[in-house]
C-alpha positions as CSV (number, residue, x, y, z in Angstrom):
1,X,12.2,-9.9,12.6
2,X,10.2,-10.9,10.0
3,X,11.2,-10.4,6.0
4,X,8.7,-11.6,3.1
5,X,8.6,-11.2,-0.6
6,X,6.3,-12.8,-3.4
7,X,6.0,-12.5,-7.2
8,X,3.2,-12.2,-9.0
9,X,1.9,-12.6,-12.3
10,X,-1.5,-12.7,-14.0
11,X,-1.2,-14.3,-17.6
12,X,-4.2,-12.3,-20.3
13,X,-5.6,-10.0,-17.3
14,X,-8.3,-8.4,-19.0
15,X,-9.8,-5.8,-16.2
16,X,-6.9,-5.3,-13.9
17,X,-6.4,-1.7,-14.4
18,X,-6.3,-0.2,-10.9
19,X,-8.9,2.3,-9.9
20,X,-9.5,3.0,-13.8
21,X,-12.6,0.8,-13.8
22,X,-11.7,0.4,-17.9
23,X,-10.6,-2.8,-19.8
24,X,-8.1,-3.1,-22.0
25,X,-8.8,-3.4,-25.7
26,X,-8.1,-7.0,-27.5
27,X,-5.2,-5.8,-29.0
28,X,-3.2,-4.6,-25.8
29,X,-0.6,-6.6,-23.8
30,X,-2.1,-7.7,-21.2
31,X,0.4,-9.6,-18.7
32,X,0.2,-8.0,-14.9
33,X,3.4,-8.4,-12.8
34,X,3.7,-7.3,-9.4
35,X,7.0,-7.8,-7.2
36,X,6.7,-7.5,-3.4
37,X,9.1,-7.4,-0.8
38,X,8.5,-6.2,3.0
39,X,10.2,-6.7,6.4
40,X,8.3,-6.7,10.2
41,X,10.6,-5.7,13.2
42,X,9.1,-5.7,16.9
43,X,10.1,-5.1,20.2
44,X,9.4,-3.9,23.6
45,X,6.1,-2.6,22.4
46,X,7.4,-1.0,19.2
47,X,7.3,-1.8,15.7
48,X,8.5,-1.0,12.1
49,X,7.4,-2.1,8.8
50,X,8.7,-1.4,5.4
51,X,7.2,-2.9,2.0
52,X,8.2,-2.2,-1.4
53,X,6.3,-2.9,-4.6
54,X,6.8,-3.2,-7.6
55,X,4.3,-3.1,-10.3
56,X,4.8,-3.9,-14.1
57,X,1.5,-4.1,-16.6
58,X,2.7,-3.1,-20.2
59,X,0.4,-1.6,-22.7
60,X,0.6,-0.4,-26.2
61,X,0.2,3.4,-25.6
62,X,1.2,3.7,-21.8
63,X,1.9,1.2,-19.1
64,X,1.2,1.2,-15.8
65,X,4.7,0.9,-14.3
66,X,5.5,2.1,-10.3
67,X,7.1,1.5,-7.0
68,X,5.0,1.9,-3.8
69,X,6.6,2.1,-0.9
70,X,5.7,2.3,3.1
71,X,6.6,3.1,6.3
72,X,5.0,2.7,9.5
73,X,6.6,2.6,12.9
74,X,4.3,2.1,15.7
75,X,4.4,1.5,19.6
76,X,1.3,-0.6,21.4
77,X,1.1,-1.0,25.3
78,X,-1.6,-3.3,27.1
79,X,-3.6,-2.8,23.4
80,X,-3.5,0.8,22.9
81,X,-1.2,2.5,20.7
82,X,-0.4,5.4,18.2
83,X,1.6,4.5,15.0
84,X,3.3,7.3,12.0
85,X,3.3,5.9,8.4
86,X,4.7,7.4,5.4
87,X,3.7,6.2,1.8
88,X,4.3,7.0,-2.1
89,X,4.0,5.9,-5.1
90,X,6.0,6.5,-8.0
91,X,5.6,6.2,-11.9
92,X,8.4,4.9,-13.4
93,X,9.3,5.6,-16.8
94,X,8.4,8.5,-19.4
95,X,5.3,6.4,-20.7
96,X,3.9,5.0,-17.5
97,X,0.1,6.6,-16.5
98,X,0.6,6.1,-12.6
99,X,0.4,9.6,-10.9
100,X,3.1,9.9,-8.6
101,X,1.5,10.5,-4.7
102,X,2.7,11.1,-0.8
103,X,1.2,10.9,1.8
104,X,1.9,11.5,5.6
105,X,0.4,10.3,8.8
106,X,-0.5,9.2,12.1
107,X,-3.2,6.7,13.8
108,X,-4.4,6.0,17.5
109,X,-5.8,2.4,17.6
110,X,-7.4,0.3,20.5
111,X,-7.1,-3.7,19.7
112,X,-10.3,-5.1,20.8
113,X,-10.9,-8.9,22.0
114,X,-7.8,-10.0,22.0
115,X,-6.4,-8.9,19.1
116,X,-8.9,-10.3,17.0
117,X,-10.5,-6.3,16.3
118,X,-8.4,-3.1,16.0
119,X,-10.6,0.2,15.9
120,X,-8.0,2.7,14.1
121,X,-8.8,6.5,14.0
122,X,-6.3,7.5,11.0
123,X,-5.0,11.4,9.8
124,X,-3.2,11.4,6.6
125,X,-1.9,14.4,4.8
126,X,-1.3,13.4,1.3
127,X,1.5,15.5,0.2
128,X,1.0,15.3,-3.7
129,X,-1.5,16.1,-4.3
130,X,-2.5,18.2,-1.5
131,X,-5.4,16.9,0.5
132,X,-6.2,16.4,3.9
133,X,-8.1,12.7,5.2
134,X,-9.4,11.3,8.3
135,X,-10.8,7.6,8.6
136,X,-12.2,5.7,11.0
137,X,-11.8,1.7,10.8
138,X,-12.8,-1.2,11.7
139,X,-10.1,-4.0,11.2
140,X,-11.2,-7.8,11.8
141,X,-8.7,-10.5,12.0
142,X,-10.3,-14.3,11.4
C-alpha cells in the first residue's frame, strides 16, 4: 500500500493556463495552486490506484478551479495485463472556466525488458462530451 500527497504552488505564473495556450494579462492574479493526493494498492497480480487533484488558479473574470479524479484497477501476470480506468474532472464553482469531462476505459499492455517499457493499446469513451479514443503508447521508465 502506497499513499502520497504533495502541494504545489507557483508564485506570478505568467503562462500556466492549461491547454489554453494564452497568458494572463499584467493585471490578473496570477498564483497557481495544485493539491494532490493518491493511494497505490497491489497484490497477487492486481492493482488499484486512486488520485485526487485539486486545482486552484484565481483570475479576475473566471478562475480555473476543479477536482480531477482517477481510477484504475488493473491485473498483470508474467508481464501481460489488461487494466479499466475511470476519470473526470470537475469545475468547481459558478465562475470557474474548467469544462467538466468523463471518460471511461480499458487497456491491454505488454511490459517489455523488464519492466523498463510498457506498450499500452488504450480505448476510452469519454462520457461528456461524447467521443470515442484509441491510443497506442509507448511508456519508458529510466
Amino acid at each position: 500500500l502506497h499513499i502520497g500527497a504533495s502541494y504545489l504552488f507557483v508564485d506570478d505564473a505568467f503562462s500556466l493556463l492549461g491547454n489554453r495556450g494564452d497568458q494572463r494579462s499584467e493585471a490578473e492574479q496570477r498564483d497557481h495552486h495544485l493539491l494532490n493526493f493518491d493511494v497505490v494498492a497491489k497484490w497477487a497480480g492486481f492493482a488499484f490506484a486512486a488520485e485526487h487533484a485539486l486545482r486552484f488558479v484565481p483570475g479576475i473574470e473566471a478562475d480555473r478551479r476543479g477536482l480531477g479524479q482517477r481510477y484504475e484497477l488493473s491485473f498483470d501476470h508474467r508481464g501481460y495485463g489488461a487494466a479499466v480506468r475511470y476519470a473526470a474532472l470537475v469545475g468547481l464553482g459558478s465562475s470557474t472556466t474548467i469544462d467538466d469531462r468523463q471518460e471511461l476505459g480499458g487497456a491491454i499492455f505488454a511490459m517489455l525488458g523488464a519492466h523498463y517499457a510498457k506498450l499500452s493499446l488504450d480505448f476510452l469513451k469519454r462520457l461528456s462530451p461524447t467521443e470515442q479514443v484509441l491510443r497506442l503508447q509507448l511508456e519508458l521508465r529510466l
